[in-house]
C-alpha positions in Angstrom: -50.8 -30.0 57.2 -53.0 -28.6 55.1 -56.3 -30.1 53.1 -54.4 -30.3 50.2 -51.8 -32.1 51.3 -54.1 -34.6 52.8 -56.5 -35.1 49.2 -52.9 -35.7 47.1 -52.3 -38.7 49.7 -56.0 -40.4 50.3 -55.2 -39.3 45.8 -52.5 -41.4 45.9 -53.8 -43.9 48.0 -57.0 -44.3 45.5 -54.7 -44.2 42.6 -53.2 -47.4 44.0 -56.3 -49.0 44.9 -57.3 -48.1 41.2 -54.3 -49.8 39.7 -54.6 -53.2 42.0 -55.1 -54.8 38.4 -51.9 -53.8 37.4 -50.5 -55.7 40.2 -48.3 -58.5 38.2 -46.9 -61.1 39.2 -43.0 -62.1 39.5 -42.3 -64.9 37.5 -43.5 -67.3 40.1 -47.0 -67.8 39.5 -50.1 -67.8 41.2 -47.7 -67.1 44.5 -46.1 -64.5 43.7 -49.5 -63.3 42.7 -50.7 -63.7 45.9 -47.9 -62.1 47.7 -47.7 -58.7 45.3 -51.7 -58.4 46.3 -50.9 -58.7 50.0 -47.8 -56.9 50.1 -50.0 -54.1 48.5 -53.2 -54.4 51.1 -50.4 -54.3 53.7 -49.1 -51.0 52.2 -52.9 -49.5 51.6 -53.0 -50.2 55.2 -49.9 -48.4 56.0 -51.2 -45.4 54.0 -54.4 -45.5 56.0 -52.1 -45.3 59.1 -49.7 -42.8 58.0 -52.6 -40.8 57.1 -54.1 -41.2 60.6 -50.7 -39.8 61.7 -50.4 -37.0 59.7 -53.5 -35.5 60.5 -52.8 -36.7 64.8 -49.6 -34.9 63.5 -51.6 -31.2 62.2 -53.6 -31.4 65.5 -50.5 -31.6 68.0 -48.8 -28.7 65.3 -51.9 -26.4 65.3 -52.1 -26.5 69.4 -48.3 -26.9 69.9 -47.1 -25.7 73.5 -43.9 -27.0 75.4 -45.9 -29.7 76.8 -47.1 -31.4 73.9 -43.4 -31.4 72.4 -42.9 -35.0 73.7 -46.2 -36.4 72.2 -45.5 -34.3 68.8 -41.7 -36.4 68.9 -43.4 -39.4 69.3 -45.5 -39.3 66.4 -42.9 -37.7 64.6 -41.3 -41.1 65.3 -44.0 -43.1 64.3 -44.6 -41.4 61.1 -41.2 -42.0 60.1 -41.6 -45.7 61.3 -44.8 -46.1 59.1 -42.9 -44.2 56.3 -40.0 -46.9 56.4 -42.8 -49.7 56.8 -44.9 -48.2 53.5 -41.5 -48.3 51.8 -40.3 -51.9 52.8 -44.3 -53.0 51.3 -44.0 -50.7 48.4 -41.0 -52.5 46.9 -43.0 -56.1 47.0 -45.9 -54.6 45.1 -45.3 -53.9 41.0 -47.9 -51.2 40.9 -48.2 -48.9 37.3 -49.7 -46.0 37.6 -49.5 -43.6 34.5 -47.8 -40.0 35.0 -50.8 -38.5 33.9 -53.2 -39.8 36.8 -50.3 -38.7 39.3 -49.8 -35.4 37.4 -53.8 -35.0 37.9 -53.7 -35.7 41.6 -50.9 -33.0 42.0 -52.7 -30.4 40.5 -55.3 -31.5 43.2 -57.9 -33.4 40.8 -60.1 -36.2 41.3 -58.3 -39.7 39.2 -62.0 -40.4 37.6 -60.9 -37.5 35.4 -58.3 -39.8 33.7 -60.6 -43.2 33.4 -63.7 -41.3 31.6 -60.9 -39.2 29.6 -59.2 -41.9 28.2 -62.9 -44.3 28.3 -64.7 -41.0 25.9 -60.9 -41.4 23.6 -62.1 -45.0 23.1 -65.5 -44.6 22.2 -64.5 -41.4 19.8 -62.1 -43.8 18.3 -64.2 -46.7 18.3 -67.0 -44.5 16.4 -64.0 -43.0 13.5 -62.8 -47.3 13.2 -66.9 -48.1 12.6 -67.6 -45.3 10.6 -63.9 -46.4 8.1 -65.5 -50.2 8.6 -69.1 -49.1 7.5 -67.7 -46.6 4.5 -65.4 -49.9 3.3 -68.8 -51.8 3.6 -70.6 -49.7 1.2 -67.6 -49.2 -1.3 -67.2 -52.8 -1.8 -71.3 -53.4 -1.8 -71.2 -50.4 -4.7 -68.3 -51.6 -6.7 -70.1 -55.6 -6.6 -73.1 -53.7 -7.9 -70.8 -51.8 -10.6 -69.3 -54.8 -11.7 -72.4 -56.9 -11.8 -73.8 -54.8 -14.2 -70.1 -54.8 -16.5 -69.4 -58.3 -15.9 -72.4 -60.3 -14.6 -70.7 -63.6 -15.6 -67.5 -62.7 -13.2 -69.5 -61.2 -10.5 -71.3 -64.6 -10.0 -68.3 -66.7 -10.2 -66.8 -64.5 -7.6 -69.7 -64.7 -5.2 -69.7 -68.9 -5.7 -66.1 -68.7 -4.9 -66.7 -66.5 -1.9 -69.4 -68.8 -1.0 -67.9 -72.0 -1.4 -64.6 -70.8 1.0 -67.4 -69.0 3.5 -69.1 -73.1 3.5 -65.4 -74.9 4.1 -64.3 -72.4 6.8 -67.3 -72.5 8.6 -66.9 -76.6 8.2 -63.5 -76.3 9.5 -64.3 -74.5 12.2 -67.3 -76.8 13.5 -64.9 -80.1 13.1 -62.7 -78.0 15.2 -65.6 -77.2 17.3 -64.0 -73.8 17.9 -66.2 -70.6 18.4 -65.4 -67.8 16.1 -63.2 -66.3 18.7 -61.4 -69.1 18.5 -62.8 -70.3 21.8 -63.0 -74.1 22.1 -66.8 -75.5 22.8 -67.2 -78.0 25.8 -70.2 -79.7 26.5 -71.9 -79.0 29.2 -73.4 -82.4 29.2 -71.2 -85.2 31.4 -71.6 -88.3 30.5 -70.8 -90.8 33.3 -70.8 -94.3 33.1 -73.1 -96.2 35.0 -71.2 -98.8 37.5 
């Protein structure tokens, strides 16, 4: 076996250490939760071990003489047992991990390539969305200060009307005692009564 062939597995085994939170749960809950995340430590496990074997596996092929043919069947046994183990732990686990992290760990890559490419696509994106916010800002500040100075008398009744429904949501939202992220406030204050 070559290096390569070991870096796409320990790849593929960090690619599904990566995606442990997409691990979802069945329909069952909290259970079924809990038994997707230890079917897949049980198959990281088994990937740790058939990686142990592989490489046992390279060392008995690189030195290979009649007299090590029994030992190299044997782990060519165990490999396959491991194998048929990884597979039976593999189909309890829901694990999603996009084509484009395996592609990258094919074409011998590291999988942080894939986080901080799609992490700088965000910010870039995030940046154009503030930058349409801000412009949408200063259009609407610029056409208030346009119309203030064509219609002063409309301009004010508009702002007491935005003010006025500004004052009665914010109202609504404190008798609601909701956050503005629609959150609900608890008190962090018990009050117990005294027996």
């Amino acid at each position: 076996m070559d290096g390569g062939a070991a870096t796409n597995a320990s790849g593929v085994a960090a690619a599904a250490a990566a995606a442990g939170n997409g691990v979802q749960a069945g329909g069952g809950g909290e259970r079924a939760e809990d038994a997707s995340k230890q079917n897949l430590a049980l198959m990281m496990a088994s990937i740790q071990r058939t990686l142990g074997l592989l490489h046992q596996l390279n060392l008995n092929v690189s030195s290979f003489s009649s007299a090590s043919q029994l030992p190299l069947l044997q782990r060519l046994n165990s490999l396959v047992a491991e194998l048929d183990t990884m597979q039976k732990h593999a189909e309890g686990c829901n694990i999603q991990v996009p084509m484009e992290v395996v592609n990258l760990i094919d074409d011998g890559k590291n999988p942080d390539e894939f986080t901080r490419d799609v992490l700088n696509s965000c910010i870039a994106k995030n940046q154009v969305t503030k930058g349409k916010t801000d412009a949408f800002k200063s259009l609407r500040k610029h056409l208030l200060e346009e119309l203030e100075q064509a219609f002063p008398e409309d301009v004010e009744a508009y702002r007491e009307i935005r003010a006025t429904a500004a004052a009665e949501s914010k109202q609504l939202a404190q008798s609601q005692s909701a956050l503005p992220n629609g959150d609900v406030k608890h008190s962090s204050i018990h009050h117990w009564k005294k027996a």
